[in-house]
DRENDO-1510 file (C-alpha; in Angstrom, 1 decimal, always signed):
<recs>
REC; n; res; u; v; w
REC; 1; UNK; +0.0; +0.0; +0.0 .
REC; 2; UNK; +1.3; +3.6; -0.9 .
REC; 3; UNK; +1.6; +6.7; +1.3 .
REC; 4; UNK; -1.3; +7.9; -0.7 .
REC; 5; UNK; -3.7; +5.1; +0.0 .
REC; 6; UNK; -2.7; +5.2; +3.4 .
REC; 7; UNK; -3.7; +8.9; +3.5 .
REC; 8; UNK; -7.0; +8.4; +1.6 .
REC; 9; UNK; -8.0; +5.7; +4.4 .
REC; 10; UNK; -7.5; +7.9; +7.4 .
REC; 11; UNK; -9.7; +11.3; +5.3 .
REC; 12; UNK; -12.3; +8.4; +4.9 .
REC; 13; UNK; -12.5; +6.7; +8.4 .
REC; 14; UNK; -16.0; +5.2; +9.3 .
REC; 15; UNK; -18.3; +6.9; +11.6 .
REC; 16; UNK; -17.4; +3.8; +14.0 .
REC; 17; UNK; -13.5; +4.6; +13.5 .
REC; 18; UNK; -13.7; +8.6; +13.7 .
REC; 19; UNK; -15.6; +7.8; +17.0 .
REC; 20; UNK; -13.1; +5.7; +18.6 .
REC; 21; UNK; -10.3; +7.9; +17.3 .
REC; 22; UNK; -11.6; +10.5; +18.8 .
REC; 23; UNK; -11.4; +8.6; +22.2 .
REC; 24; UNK; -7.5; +7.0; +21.8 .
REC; 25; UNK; -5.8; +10.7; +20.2 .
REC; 26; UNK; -4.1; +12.7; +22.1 .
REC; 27; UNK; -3.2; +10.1; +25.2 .
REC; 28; UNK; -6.6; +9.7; +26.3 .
REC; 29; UNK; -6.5; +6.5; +26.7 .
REC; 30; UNK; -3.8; +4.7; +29.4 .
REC; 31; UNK; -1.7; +7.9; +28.4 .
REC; 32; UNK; -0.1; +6.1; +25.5 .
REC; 33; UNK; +0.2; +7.2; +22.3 .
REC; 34; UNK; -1.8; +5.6; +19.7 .
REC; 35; UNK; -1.5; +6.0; +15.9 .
REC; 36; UNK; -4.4; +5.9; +13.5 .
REC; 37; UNK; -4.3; +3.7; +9.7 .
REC; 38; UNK; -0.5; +2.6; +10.7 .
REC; 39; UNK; +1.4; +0.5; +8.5 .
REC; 40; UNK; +3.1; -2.9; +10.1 .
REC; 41; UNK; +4.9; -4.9; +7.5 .
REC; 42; UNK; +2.4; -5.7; +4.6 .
REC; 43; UNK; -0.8; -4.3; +6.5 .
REC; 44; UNK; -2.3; -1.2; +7.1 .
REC; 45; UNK; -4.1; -1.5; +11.1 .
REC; 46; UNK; -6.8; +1.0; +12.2 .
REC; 47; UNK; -5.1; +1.9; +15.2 .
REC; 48; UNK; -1.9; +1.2; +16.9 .
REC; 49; UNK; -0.4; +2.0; +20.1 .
REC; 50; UNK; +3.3; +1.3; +19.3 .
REC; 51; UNK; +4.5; +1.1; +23.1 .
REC; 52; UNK; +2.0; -1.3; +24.0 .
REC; 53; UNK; +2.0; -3.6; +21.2 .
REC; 54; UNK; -1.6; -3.4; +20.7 .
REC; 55; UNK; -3.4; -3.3; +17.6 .
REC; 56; UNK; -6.7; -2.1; +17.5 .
REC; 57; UNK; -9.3; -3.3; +14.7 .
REC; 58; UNK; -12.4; -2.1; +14.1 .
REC; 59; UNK; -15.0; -4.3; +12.3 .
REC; 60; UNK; -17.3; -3.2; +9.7 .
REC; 61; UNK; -19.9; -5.6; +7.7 .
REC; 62; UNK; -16.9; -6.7; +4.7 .
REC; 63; UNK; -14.6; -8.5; +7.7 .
REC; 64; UNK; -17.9; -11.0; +7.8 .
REC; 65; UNK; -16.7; -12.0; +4.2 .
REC; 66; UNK; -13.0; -12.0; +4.9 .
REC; 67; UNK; -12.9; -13.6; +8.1 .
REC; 68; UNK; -10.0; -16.1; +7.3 .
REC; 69; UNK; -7.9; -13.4; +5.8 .
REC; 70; UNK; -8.4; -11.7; +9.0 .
REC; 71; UNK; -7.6; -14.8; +10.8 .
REC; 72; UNK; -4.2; -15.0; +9.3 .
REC; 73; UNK; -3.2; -11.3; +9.7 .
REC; 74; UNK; -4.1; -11.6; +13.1 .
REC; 75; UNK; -1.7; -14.2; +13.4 .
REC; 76; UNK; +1.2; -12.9; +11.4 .
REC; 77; UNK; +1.3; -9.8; +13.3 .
REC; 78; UNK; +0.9; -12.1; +16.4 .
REC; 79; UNK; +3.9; -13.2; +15.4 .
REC; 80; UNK; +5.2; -9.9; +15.1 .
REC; 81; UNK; +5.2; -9.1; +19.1 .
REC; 82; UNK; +1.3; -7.4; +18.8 .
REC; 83; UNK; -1.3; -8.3; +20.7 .
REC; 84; UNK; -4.9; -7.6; +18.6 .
REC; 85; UNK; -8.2; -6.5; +19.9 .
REC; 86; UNK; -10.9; -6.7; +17.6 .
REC; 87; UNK; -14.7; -4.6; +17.8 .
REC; 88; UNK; -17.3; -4.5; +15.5 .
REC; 89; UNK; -18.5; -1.0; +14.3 .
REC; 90; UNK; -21.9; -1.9; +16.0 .
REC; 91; UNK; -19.9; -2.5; +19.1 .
REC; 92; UNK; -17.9; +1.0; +18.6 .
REC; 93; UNK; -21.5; +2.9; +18.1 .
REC; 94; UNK; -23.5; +1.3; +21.1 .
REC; 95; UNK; -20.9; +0.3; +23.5 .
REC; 96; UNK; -17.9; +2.9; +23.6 .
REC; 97; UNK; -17.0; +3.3; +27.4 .
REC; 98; UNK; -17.3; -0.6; +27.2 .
REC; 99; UNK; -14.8; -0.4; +24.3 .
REC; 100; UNK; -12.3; +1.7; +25.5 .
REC; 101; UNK; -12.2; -0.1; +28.9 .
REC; 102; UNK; -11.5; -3.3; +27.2 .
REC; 103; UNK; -8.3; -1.4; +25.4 .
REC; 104; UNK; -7.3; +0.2; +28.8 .
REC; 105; UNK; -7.0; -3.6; +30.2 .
REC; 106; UNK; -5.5; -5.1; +27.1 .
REC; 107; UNK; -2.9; -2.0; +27.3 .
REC; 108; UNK; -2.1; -2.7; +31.3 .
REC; 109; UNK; -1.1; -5.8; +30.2 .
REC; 110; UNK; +1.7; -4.5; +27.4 .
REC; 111; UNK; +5.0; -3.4; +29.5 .
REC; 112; UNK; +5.6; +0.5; +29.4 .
REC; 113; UNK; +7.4; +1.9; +27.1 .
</recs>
């Protein structure tokens, strides 16, 4: 992926992703820095929070149709010394504080750095 598609994905976020980017910017979340449409290796992950080694993917209705080629980026960034939380848009829209509590846990379990 190019610079330029990179670009083009994070000026055409979803409503679900501008949401939770809204809550992880700026250190809001566990005080860590997270990064939004980052590229790791071959893919491009919603959001990242480098120090943590947490990956944060959010779910819209195509993943139903590519959920083994999820599967196996999952694992090869696994692989990679990440740790992936997934949530579905519908989960983003309805259930936010739930959301961000869920990457405040996953994130106290990542070492500081």
């Amino acid at each position: 992926m190019t610079d330029a598609q990179v670009r083009s994905l994070r000026q055409n976020q979803t409503l679900a992703e501008h949401r939770l980017w809204m809550q992880l910017r700026r250190k809001r979340v566990g005080d860590r820095r997270f990064r939004r449409q980052f590229r790791i290796d071959r893919y491009i992950v919603d959001f990242v929070c480098l120090s943590a080694r947490l990956i944060v993917e959010v779910d819209g209705r195509t993943h139903e149709v590519t959920e083994g080629q999820d599967a196996l980026r999952t694992r090869r960034l696994e692989a990679q010394g990440y740790r992936v939380v997934r949530f579905s848009n519908q989960q983003v829209m309805c259930e936010l504080d739930s959301v961000v509590r869920t990457i405040e846990a996953a994130m106290s379990q990542a070492p500081r750095g």
